[in-house]
C-alpha positions in Angstrom: -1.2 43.5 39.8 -0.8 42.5 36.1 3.1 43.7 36.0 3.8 41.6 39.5 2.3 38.3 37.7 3.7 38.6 34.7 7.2 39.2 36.4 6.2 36.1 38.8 5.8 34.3 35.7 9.0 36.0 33.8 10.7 34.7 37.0 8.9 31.2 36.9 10.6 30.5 33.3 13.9 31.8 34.3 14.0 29.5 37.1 13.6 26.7 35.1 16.4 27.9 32.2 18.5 25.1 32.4 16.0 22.7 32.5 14.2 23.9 29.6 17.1 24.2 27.6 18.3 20.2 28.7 14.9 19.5 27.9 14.5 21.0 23.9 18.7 19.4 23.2 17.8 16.3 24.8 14.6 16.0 22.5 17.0 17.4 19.6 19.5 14.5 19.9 16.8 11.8 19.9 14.3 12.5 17.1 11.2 10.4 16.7 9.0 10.0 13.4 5.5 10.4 13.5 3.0 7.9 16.6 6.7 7.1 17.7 8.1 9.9 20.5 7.9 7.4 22.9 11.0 9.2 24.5 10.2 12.6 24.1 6.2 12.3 25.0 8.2 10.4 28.4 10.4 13.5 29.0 7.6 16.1 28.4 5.0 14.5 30.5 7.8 14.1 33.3 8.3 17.8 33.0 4.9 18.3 33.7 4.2 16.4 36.5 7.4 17.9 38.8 5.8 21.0 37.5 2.7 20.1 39.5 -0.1 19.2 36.7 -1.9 16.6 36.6 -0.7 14.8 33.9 -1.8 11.3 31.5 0.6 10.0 29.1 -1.0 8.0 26.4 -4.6 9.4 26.3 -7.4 9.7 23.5 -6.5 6.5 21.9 -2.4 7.7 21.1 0.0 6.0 23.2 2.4 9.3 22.7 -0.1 12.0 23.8 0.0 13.8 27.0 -3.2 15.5 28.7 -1.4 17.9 31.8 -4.0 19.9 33.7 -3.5 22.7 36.6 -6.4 25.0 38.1 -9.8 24.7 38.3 -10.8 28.7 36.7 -13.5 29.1 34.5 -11.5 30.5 31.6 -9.5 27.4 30.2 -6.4 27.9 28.1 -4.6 25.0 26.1 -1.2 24.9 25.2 0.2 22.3 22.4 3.4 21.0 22.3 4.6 19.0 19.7 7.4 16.6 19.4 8.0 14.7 16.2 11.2 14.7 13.9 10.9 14.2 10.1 12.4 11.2 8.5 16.4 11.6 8.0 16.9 15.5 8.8 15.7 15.1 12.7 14.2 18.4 13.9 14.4 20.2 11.1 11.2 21.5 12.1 12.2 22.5 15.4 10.1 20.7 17.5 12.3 20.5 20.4 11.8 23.9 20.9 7.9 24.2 20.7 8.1 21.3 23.3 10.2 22.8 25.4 8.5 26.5 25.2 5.1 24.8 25.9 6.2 23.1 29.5 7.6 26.5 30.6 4.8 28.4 29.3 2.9 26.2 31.4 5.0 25.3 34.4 5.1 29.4 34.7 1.4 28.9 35.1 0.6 26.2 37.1 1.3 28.2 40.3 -0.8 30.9 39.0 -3.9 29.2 37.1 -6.2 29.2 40.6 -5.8 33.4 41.2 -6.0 33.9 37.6 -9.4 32.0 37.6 -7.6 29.7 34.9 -7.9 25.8 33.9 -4.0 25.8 32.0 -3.4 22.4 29.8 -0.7 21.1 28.5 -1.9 19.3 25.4 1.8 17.0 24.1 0.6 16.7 20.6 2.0 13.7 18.7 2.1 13.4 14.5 2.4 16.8 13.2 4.5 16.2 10.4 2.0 13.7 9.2 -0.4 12.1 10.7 -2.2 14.9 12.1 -2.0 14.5 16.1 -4.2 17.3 16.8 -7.0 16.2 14.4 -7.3 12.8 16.0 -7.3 14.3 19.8 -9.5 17.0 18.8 -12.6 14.8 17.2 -11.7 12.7 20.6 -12.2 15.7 23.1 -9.1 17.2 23.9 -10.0 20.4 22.7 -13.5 20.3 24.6 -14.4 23.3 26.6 -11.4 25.4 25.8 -11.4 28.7 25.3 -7.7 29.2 23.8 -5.2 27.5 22.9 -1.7 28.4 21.7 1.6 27.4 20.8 5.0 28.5 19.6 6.9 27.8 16.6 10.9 28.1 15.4 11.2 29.8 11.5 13.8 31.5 10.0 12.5 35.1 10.7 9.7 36.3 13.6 6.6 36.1 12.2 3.0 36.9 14.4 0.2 35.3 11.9 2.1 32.1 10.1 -0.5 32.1 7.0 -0.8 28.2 7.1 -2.8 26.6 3.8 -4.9 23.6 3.8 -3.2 20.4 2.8 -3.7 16.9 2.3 -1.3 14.0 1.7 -1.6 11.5 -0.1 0.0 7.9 -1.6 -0.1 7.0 -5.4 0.2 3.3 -6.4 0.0 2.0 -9.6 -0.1 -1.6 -11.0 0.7 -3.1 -14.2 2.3 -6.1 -15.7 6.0 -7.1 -15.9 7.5 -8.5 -19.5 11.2 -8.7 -20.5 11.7 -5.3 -22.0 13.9 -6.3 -24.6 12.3 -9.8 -25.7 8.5 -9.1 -24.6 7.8 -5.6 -24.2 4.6 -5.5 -26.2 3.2 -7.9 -23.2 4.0 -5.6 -20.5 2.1 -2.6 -18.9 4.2 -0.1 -18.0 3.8 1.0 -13.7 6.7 3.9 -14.4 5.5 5.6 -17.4 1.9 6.0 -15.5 3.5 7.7 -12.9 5.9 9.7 -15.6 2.3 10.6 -17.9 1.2 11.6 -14.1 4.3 13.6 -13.1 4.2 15.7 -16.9 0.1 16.4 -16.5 0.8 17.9 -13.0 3.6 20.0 -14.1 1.4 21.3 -16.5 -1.5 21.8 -14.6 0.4 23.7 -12.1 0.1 26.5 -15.0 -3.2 27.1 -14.3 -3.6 26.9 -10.6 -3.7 29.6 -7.8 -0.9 31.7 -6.3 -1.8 29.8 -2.7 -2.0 26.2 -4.6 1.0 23.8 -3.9 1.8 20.4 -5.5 4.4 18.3 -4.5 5.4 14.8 -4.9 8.2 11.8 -4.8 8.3 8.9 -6.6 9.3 6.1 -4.0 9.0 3.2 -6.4 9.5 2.7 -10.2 10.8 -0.8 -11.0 13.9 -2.7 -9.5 15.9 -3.3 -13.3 15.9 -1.8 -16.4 15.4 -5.2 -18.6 12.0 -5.6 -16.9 9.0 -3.3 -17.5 8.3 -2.0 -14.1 4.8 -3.3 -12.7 4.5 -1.0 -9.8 5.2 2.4 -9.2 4.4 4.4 -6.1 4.8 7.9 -5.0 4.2 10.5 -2.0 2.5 13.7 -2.7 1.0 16.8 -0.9 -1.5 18.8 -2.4 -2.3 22.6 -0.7 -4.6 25.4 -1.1 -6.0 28.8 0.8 -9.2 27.0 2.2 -10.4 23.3 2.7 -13.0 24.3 -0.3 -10.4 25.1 -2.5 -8.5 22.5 -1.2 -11.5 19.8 -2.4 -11.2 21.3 -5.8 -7.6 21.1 -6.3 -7.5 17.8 -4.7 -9.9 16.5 -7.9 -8.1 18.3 -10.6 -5.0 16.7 -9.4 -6.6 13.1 -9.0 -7.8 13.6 -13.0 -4.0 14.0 -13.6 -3.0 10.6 -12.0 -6.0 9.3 -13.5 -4.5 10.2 -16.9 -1.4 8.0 -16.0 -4.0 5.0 -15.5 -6.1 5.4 -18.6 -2.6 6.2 -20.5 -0.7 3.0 -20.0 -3.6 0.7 -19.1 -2.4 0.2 -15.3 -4.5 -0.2 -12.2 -4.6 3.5 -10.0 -4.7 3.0 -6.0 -4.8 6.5 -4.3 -4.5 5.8 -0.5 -4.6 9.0 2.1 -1.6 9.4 4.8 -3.0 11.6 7.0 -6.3 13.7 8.0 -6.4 16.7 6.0 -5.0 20.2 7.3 -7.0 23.1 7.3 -6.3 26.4 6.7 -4.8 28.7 10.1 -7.2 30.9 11.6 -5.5 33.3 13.9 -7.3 34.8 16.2 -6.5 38.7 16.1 -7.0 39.7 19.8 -5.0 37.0 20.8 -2.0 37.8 18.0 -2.3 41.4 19.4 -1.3 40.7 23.4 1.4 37.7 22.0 2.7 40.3 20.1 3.2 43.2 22.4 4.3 40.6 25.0 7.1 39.3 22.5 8.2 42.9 21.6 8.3 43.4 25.7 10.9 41.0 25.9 13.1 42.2 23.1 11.9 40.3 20.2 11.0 42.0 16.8 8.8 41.2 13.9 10.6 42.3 10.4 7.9 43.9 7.8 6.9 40.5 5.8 4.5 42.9 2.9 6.8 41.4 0.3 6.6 38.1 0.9 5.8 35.6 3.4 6.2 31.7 3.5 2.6 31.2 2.6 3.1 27.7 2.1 3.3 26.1 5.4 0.6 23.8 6.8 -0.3 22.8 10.7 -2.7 20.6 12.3 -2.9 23.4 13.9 -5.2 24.7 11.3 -8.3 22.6 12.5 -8.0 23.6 16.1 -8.1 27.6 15.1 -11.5 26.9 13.2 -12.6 25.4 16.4 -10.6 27.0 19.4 -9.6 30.9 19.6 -5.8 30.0 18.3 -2.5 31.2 17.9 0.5 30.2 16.5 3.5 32.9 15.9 6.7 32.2 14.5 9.6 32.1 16.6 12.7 33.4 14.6 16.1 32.0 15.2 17.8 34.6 12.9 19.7 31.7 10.6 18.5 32.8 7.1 19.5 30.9 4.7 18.5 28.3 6.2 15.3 27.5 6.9 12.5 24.7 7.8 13.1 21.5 6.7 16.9 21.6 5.5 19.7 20.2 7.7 21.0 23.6 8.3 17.8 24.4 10.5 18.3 21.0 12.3 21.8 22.4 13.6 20.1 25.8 14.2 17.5 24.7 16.3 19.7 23.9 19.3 22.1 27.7 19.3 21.9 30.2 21.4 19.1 31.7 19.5 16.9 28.2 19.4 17.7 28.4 23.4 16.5 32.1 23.9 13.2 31.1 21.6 12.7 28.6 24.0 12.0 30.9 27.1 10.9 33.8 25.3 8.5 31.7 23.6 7.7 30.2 27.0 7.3 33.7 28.7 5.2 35.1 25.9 2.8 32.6 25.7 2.6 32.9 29.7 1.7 36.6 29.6 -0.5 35.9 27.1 -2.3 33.8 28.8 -2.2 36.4 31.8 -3.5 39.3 29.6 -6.6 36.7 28.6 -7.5 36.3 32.4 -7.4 39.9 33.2 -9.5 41.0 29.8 
């Protein structure tokens, strides 16, 4: 009975190929930033509904979320999709994909959910890259009375368990006090050397911190000419650690660093957060084990990662799996070296390997889902 649905829903997804595909390029060649997939949130939610779900576009307070129900079973499985570009690289991240994996994955189910004794939604995610989507819909309820939930996700290699950190991002801002810098210097207080003094105290903390700790920064903002002493500078930075407790710590002893910048040149600190914070992934090993054996049954094959992994990755993700059973494996599109966020993934994501992630992704997570009902 098992092998005849999952080759019902193997057959479900293959039906739907072309569509899929159109569906993960289309998405590709129109990226939207962060709260803005006002396109793609459209495309995914019409997906959906000729699928047969119920489906609400603009729910829990985000005008680009998208709630898709089918079935009325007792065991309920979410599945996130996620749709956002980053700023100048497009889907670098590959979020055409997971969108497009997560309405086959479903649509493959929607026929089945009732015999399976399954409630299957469709959760279309906004703000990953930023913003954290899935934070804001999970303290609204989206998350409520679900008993998985899954999704897929394009890397450079196949990986089962993506060892996501906690993160949190953040804005500097400081204010001082412009002077001509050749006449008046002395009457000036200087916005760019506090975020310099800032800049050298992180590099020097980063000595002393963990091998799961990451800082990174930009500077957006350090003065507009060199004959006037800057008074504002302004910067982007993302701070990451194993665990939200570690997280709090690091978070402090970085703080103390732009705080040296302040009580350095005498200027005004503003720290202002740009998103929720992360936390950590949580895979769920019972889970990981049927995604995996269903991925290897359709060909795919997970490299031995004990040397290294990228341990530095981050997902909204994170706070559903301390709440929700979760998963979220790695799709690889075998383009090494290029990887997440470069321009080079962008063009990989929509190959011949991007498209095959697409169903595969699709199938797995609907066997997956299959192999929960019948446990």
């Amino acid at each position: 009975m098992t092998a005849d649905t999952k080759q019902y829903a193997a057959d479900a997804v293959g039906a739907r190929r072309d569509r899929l595909i159109e569906l993960s390029h289309r998405i590709h060649a129109h990226p939207e930033l962060a709260f803005e997939e006002e396109r793609a949130s459209a495309w995914v939610a019409e997906a959906l509904t000729v699928a047969g779900f119920e489906v609400e576009h603009g729910c829990y307070g985000l005008p680009t979320a998208v709630r898709a129900t089918a079935g009325t079973g007792p065991l309920h499985i979410g599945i996130c999709a996620e749709y956002d570009a980053l700023p100048d690289m497009g889907h670098a991240c590959g979020h055409n994909i997971i969108a497009a994996a997560a309405v086959g994955a479903g649509s493959a189910l929607c026929g089945l959910a009732d015999d399976l004794g399954l409630t299957v939604t469709v959760l279309g995610t906004p703000a990953e890259e930023g913003g954290g989507g899935k934070i804001l819909m999970l303290e609204r309820g989206a998350f409520e009375g679900m008993d998985a939930a899954m999704m897929v996700h394009p890397g450079a290699v196949e990986t089962a368990a993506m060892p996501g950190l906690a993160v949190s991002q953040f804005e500097v801002a400081y204010r001082g006090k412009p002077a001509h810098a050749g006449a008046y210097p002395q009457h000036g207080v200087n916005a760019a050397d506090a975020m310099t003094v800032a800049q050298v105290a992180v590099g020097l903390l980063r000595q002393q911190t963990g091998p799961d700790d990451r800082i990174a920064g930009i500077v957006t903002e350090a003065g507009t000419a060199a004959n006037i002493i800057p008074d504002a500078s302004r910067g982007g930075w993302i701070v990451r650690s194993s665990t939200l407790e570690a997280l709090s710590q690091l978070k402090q002893r970085v703080h103390n660093c732009f705080e040296a910048g302040a009580l350095a040149t005498g200027c005004e600190l503003t720290t202002t957060p740009i998103s929720l914070d992360y936390a950590d992934l949580r895979p769920d090993a019972t889970m990981l084990n049927m995604y995996r054996a269903n991925a290897e049954a359709l060909g795919r094959t997970f490299p031995d990662l004990s040397g290294g992994s990228p341990a530095g990755a981050a997902t909204d993700m994170g706070n559903v799996s301390h709440v929700v059973p979760t998963i979220h494996p790695m799709l690889g599109l075998d383009c090494l070296p290029a990887v997440n966020h470069q321009p080079e993934f962008t063009a990989a994501c929509i190959t011949q390997a991007a498209d095959k992630a697409v169903l595969d992704g699709a199938t797995a997570m609907a066997w997956t889902a299959i192999d929960l009902a019948r446990a």
